[in-house]
Every structure is written in structure tokens, then in C-alpha cells.
N, CA, C and O of each residue as an XYZ file, in Angstrom:
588
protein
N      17.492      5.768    -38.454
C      16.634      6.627    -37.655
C      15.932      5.770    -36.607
O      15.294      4.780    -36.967
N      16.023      6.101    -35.378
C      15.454      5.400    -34.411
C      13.692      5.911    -33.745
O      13.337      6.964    -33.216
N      12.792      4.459    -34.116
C      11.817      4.870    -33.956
C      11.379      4.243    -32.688
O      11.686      3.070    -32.475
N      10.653      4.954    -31.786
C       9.993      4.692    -30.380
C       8.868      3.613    -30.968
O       8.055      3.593    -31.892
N       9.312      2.695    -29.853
C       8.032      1.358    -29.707
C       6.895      1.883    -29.729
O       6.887      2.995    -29.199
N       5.713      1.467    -30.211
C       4.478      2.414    -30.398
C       3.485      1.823    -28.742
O       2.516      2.313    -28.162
N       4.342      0.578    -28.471
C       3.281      0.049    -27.394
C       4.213      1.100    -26.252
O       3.441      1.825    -25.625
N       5.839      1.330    -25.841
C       6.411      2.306    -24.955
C       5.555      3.621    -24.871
O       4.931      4.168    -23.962
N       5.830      3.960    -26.463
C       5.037      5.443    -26.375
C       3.541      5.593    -25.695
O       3.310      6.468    -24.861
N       2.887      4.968    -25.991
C       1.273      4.650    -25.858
C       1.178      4.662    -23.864
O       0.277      5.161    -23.189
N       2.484      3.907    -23.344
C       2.533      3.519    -22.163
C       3.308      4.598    -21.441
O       3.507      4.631    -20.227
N       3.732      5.499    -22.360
C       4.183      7.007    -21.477
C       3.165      7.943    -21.737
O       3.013      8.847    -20.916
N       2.195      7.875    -23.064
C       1.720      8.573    -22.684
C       0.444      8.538    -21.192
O      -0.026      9.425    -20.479
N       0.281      7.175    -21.250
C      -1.082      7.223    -20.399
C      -0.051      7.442    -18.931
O      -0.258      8.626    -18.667
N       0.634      7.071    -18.192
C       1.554      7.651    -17.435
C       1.574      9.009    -16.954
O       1.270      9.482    -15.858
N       2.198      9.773    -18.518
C       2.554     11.411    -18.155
C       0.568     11.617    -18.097
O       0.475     12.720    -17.558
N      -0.352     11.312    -18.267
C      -1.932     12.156    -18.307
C      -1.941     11.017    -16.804
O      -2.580     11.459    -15.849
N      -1.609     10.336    -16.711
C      -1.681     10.366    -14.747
C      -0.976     11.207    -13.879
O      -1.533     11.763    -12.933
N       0.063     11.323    -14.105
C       0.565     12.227    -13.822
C       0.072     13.699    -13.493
O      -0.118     14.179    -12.375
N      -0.083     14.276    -14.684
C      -0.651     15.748    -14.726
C      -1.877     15.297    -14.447
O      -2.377     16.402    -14.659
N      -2.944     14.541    -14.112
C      -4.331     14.228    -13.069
C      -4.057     14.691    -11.664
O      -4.663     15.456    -10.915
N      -2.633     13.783    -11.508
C      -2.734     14.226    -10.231
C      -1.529     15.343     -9.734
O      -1.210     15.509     -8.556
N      -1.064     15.912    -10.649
C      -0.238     17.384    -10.427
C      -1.469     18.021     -9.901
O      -1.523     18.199     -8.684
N      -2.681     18.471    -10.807
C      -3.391     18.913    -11.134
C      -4.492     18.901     -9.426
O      -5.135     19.833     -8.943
N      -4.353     17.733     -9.001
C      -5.366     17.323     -8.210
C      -4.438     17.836     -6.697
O      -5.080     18.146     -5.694
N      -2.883     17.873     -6.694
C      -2.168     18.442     -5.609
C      -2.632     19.755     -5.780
O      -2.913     20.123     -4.639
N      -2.936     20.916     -6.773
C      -3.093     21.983     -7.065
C      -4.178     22.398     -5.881
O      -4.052     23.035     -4.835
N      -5.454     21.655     -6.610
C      -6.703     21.871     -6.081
C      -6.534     21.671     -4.089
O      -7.082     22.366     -3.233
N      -5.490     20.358     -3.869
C      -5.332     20.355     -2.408
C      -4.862     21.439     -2.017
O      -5.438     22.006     -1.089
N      -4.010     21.867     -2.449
C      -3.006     23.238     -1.826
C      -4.109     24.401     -1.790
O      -4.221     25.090     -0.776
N      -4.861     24.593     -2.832
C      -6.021     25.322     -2.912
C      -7.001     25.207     -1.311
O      -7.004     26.046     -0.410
N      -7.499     24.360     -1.343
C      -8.113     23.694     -0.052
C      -7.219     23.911      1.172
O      -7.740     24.414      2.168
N      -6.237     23.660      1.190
C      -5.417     24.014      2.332
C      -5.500     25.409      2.240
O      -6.044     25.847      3.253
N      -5.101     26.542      1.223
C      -4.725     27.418      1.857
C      -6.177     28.546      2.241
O      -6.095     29.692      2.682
N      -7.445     27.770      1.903
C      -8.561     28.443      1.676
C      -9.527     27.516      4.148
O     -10.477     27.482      4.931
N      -8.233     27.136      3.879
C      -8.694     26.597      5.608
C      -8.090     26.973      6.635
O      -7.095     27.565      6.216
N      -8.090     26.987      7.812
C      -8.307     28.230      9.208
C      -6.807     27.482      9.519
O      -6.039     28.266     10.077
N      -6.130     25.895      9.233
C      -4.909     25.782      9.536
C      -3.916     25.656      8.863
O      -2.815     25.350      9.319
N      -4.200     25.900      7.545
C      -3.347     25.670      6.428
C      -2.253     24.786      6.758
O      -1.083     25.083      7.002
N      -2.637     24.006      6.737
C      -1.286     22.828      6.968
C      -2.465     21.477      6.149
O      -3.535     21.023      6.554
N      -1.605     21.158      4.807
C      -2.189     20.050      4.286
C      -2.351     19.048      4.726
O      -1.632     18.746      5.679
N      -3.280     18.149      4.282
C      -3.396     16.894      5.371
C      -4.017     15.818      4.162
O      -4.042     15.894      2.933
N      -4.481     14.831      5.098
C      -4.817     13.945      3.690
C      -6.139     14.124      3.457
O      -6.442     13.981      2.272
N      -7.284     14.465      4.405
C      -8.258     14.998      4.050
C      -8.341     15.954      2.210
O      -9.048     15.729      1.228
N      -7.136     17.122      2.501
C      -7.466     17.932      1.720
C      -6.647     16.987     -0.112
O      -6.851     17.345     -1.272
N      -5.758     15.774      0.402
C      -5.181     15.404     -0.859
C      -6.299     14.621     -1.323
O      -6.197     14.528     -2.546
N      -7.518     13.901     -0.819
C      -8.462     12.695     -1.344
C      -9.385     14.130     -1.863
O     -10.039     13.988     -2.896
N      -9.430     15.322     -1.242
C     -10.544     15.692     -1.733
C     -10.173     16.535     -3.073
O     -11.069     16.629     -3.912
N      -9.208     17.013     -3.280
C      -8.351     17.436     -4.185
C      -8.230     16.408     -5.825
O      -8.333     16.664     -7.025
N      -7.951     15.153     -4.965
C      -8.183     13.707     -6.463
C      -9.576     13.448     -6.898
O      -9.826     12.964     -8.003
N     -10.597     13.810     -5.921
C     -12.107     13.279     -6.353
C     -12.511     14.851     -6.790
O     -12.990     14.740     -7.919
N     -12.527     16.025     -6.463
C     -12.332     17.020     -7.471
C     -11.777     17.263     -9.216
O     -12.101     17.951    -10.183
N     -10.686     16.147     -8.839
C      -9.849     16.599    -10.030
C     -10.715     15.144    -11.128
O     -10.855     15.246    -12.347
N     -11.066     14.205    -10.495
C     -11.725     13.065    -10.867
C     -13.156     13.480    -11.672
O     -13.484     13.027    -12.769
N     -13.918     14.441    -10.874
C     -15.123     14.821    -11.094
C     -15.183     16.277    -11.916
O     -16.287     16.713    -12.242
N     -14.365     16.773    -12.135
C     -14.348     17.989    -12.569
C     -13.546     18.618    -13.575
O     -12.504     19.101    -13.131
N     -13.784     18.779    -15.107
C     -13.343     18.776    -15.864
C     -12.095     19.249    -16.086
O     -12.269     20.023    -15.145
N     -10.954     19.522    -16.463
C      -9.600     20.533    -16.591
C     -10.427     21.408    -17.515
O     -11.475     21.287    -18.151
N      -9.478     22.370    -17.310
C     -10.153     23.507    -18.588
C      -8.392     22.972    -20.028
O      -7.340     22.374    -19.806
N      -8.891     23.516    -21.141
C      -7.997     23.391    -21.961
C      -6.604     23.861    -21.398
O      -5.588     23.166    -21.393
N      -6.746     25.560    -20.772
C      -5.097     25.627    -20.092
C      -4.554     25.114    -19.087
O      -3.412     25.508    -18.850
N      -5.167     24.065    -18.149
C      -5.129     23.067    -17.181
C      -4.323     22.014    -17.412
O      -3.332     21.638    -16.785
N      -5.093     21.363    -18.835
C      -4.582     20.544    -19.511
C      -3.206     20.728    -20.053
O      -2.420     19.782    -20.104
N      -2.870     22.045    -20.500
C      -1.670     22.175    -21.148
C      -0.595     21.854    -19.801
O       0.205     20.926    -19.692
N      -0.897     22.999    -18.812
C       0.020     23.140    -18.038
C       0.503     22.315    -16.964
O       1.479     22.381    -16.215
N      -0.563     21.431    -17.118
C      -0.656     20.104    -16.269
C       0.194     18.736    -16.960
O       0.662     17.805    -16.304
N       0.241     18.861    -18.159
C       0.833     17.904    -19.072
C       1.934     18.593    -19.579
O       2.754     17.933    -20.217
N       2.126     19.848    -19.416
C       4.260     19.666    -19.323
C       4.694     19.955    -18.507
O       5.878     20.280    -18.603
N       3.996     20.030    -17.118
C       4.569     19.649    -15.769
C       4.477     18.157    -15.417
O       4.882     17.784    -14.316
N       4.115     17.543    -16.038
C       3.716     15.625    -16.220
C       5.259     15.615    -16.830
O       6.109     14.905    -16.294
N       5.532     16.322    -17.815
C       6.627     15.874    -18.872
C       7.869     16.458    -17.786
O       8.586     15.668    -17.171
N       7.935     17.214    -17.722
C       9.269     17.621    -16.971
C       9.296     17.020    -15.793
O      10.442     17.170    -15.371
N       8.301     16.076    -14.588
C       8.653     15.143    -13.854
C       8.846     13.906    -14.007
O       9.172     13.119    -13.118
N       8.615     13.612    -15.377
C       8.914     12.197    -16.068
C      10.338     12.369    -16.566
O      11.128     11.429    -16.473
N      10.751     13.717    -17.174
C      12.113     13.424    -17.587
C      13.143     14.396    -16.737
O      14.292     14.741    -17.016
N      12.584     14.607    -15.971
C      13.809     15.524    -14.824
C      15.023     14.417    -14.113
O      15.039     13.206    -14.333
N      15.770     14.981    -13.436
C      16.729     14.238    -13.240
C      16.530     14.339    -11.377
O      16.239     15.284    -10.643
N      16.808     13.049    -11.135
C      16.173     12.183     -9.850
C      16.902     12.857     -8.606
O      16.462     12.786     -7.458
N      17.991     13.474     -8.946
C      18.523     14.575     -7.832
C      18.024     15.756     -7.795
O      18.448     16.483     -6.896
N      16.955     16.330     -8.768
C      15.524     17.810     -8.863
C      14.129     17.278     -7.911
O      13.118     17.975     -7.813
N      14.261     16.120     -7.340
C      12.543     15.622     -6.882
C      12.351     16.427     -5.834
O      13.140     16.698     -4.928
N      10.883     16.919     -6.067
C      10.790     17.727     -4.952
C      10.235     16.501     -3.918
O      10.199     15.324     -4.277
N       9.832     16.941     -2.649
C       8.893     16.092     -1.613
C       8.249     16.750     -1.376
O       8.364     17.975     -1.429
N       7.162     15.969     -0.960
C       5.928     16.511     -0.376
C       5.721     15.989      0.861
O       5.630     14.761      0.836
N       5.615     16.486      1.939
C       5.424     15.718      2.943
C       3.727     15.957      3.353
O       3.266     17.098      3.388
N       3.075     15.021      3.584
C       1.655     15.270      4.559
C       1.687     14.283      5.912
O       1.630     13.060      5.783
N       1.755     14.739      6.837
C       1.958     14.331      7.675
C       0.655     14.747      8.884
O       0.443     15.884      9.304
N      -0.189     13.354      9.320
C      -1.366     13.793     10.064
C      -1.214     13.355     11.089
O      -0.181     12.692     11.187
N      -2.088     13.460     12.366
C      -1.676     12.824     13.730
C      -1.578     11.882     13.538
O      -2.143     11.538     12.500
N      -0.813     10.733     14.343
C      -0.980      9.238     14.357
C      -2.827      9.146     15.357
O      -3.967      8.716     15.180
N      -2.464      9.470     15.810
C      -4.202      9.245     16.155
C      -5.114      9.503     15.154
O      -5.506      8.487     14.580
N      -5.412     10.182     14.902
C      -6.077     10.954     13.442
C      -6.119      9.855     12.331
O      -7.099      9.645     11.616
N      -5.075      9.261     12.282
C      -5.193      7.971     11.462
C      -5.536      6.728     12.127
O      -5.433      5.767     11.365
N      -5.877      6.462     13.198
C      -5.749      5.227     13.396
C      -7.737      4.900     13.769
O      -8.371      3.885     14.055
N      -8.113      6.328     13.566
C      -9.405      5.926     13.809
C     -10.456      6.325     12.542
O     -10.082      7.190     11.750
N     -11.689      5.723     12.375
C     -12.359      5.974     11.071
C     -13.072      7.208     11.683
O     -13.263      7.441     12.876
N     -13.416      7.929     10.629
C     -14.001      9.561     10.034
C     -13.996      9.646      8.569
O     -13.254      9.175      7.707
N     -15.233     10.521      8.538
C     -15.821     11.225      7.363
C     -14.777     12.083      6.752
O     -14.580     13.212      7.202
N     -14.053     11.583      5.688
C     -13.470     13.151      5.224
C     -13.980     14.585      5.209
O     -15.072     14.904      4.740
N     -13.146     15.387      5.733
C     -13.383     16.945      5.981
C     -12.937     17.830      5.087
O     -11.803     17.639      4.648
N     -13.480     18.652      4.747
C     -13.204     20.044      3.912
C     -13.733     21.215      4.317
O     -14.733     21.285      5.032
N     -12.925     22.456      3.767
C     -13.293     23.620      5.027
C     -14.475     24.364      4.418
O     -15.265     23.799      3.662
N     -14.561     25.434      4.706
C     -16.032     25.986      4.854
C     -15.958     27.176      3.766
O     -16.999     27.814      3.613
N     -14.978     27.492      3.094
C     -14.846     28.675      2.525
C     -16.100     28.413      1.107
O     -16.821     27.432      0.926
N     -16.016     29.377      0.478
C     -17.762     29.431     -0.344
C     -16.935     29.839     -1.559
O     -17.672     30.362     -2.395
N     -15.377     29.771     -2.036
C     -14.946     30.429     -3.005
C     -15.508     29.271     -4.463
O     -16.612     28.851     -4.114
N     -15.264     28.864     -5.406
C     -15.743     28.162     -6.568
C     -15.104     26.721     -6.183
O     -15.874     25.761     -6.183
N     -14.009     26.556     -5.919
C     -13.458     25.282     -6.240
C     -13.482     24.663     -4.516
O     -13.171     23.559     -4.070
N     -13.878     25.629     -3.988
C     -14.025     24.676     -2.453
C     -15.591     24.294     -2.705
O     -16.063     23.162     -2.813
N     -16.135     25.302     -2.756
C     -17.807     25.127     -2.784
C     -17.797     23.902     -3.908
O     -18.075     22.841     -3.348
N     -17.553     23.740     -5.363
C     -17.254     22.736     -6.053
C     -16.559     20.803     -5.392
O     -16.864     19.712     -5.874
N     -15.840     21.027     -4.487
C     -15.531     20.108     -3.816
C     -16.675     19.600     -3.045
O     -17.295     18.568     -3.300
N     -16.901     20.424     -2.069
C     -18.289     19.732     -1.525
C     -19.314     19.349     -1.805
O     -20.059     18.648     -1.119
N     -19.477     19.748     -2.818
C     -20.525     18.818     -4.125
C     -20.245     17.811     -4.676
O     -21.045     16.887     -4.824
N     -18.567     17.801     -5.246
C     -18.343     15.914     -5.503
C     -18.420     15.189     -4.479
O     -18.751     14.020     -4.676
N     -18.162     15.602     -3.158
C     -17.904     14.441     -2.081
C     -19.082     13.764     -1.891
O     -19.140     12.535     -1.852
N     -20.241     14.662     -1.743
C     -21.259     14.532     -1.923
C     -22.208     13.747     -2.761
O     -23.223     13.329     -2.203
N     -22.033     13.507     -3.934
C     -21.895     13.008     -5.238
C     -21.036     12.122     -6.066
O     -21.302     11.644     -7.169
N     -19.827     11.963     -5.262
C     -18.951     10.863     -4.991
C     -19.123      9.189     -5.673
O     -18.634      8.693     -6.688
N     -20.209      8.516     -4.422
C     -20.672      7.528     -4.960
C     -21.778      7.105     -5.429
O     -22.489      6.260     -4.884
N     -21.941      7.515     -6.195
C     -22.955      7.780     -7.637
C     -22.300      8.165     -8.788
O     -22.901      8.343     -9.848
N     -21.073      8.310     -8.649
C     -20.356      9.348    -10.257
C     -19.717      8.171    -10.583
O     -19.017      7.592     -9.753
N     -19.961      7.556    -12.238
C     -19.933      7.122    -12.901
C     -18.598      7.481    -13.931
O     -18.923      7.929    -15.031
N     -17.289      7.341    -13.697
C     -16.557      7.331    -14.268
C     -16.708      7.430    -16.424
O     -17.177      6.507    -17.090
N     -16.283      8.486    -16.900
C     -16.394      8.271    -17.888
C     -15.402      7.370    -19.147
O     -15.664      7.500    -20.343
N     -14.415      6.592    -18.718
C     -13.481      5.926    -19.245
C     -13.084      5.123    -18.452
O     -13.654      4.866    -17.391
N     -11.796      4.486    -18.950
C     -11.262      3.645    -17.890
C     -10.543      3.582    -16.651
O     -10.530      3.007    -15.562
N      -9.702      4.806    -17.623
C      -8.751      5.389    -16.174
C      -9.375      6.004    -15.281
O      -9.016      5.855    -14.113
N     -10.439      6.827    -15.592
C     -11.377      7.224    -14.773
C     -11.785      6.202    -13.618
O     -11.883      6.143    -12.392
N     -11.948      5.495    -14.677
C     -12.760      3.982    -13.467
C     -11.517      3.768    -12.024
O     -11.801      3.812    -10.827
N      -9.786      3.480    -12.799
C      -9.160      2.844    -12.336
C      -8.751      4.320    -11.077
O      -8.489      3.928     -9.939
N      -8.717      5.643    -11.270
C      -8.681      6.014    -10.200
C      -9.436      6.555     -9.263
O      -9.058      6.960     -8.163
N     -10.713      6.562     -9.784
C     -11.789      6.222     -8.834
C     -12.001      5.234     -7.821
O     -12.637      5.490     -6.799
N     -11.452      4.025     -8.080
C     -11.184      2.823     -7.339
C      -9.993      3.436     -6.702
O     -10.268      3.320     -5.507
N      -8.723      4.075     -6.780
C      -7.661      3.963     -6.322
C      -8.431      4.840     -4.771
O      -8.337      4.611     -3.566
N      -9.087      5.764     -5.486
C      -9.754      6.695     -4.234
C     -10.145      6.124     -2.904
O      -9.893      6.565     -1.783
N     -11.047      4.678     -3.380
C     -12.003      4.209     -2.469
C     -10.645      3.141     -2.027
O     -10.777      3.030     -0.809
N      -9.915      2.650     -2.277
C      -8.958      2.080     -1.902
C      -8.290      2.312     -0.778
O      -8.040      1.594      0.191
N      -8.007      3.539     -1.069
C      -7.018      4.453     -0.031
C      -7.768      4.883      1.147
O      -7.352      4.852      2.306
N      -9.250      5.408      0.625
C      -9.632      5.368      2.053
C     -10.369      3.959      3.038
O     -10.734      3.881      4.210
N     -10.349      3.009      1.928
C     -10.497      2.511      2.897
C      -9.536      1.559      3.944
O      -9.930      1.066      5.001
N      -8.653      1.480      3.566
C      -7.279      1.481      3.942
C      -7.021      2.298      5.154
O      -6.619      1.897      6.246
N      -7.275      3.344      4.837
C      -7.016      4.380      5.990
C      -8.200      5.196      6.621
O      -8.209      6.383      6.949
N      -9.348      4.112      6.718
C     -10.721      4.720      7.599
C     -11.321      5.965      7.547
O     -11.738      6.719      8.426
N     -11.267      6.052      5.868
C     -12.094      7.075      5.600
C     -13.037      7.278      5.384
O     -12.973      6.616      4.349
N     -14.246      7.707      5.378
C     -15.303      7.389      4.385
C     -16.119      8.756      3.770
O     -16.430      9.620      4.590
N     -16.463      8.958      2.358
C     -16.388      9.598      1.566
C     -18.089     10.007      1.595
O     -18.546     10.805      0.776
């Protein structure tokens, strides 16, 4: 009987719960996009979508559905990948700005503008927490954002 390495397993699972973090956190972007006047995603709406999903609890059916959509992109077959494209002006990137989010007042937009807000002050509750909280501030600052 063949038994899985306990250090492999341990190392897929923390993987597939990154994963479904950030399935979870594309959700909330698409949300944001389609709750804004151009609906066309951008990276604005993907950072604010990860520090949402960072700051804001899953609910239990979140969790489920988020973690066997983690599992079926970990074991799908590499000719099923979807793409995502976000694609912003080249100008738009080449200069620093405040990340933007739109104006709508529904729960999870109004909820967004409160983490951004609250951002740097939020205190990660674990590690991974920690480690993509950093990935956040990474990226924008990389790409002249500021939060």
C-alpha cells in the first residue's frame, strides 16, 4: 500500500489553501470590476480583491468551494488552464498612484474600502497571512502603488 510523504502532503496542502486564497480573492476582483462604470479588470481591482480576501474572513461555504476549486487546478490537466489576462495602460504603469476602487456602496465593495484603509495597521494572524501580506506590499511596490 502506498503511503504519501507526510512532509509532500503537508506541502500540498498549504499550496492548494493558497490557492483557493487567491481563487477566492480573483472572485472578490471580478466582483469589483463588475460593480465599476468600466468593467474591464485591472490591477487596481486584483490588489484590492487579495487585501480583501487577506483581511476578511471566508465564510465556511467559501472555504469549501474555494478549496475544491484549489483541488481541481492543482490536479487538472495543463491543456484545461484557463488565462486571465489584466492588461493596464503602459502609462498607467509606469507612473506611481494610490490604488483605486469604485464607488458602489454594495457590502463587499464598501468592505474593501475599509481594508485599504486599514491596510497598514492589519496585523496578520499567522504566517501565511504574514507571507502574503508582504507579497501585497511587494507587488505594489514594484509597480508604484501605494496602498
Amino acid at each position: 500500500m502506498y503511503m504519501e510523504n507526510p512532509i509532500e502532503k503537508a506541502q500540498a496542502s498549504i499550496i492548494q489553501v493558497m490557492i483557493a486564497n487567491s481563487v477566492s480573492a480573483v472572485k472578490i476582483s471580478k466582483i469589483l470590476c463588475d460593480h465599476s462604470s468600466d468593467n474591464i479588470l485591472k490591477a487596481d481591482e486584483i490588489i484590492c480583491g487579495l487585501i480583501y480576501r487577506l483581511m476578511t474572513p471566508m465564510t465556511d461555504d467559501e472555504i469549501v468551494e474555494s478549496m475544491t476549486e484549489a483541488e481541481d487546478i492543482m490536479y487538472r490537466d495543463s491543456s484545461d488552464e484557463d488565462i486571465l489576462e489584466t492588461v493596464d495602460d503602459i502609462e498607467e504603469l509606469s507612473r506611481q498612484r494610490k490604488v483605486r476602487t469604485n464607488t458602489c456602496n454594495c457590502d463587499i465593495c464598501s468592505q474593501v474600502r475599509v481594508c485599504l484603509c486599514n491596510f497598514s495597521d492589519y496585523i496578520p494572524k499567522d504566517e501565511l497571512g504574514d507571507k502574503f501580506k508582504k507579497s501585497i506590499i511587494d507587488t505594489c511596490e514594484t509597480y508604484d502603488r501605494i496602498i
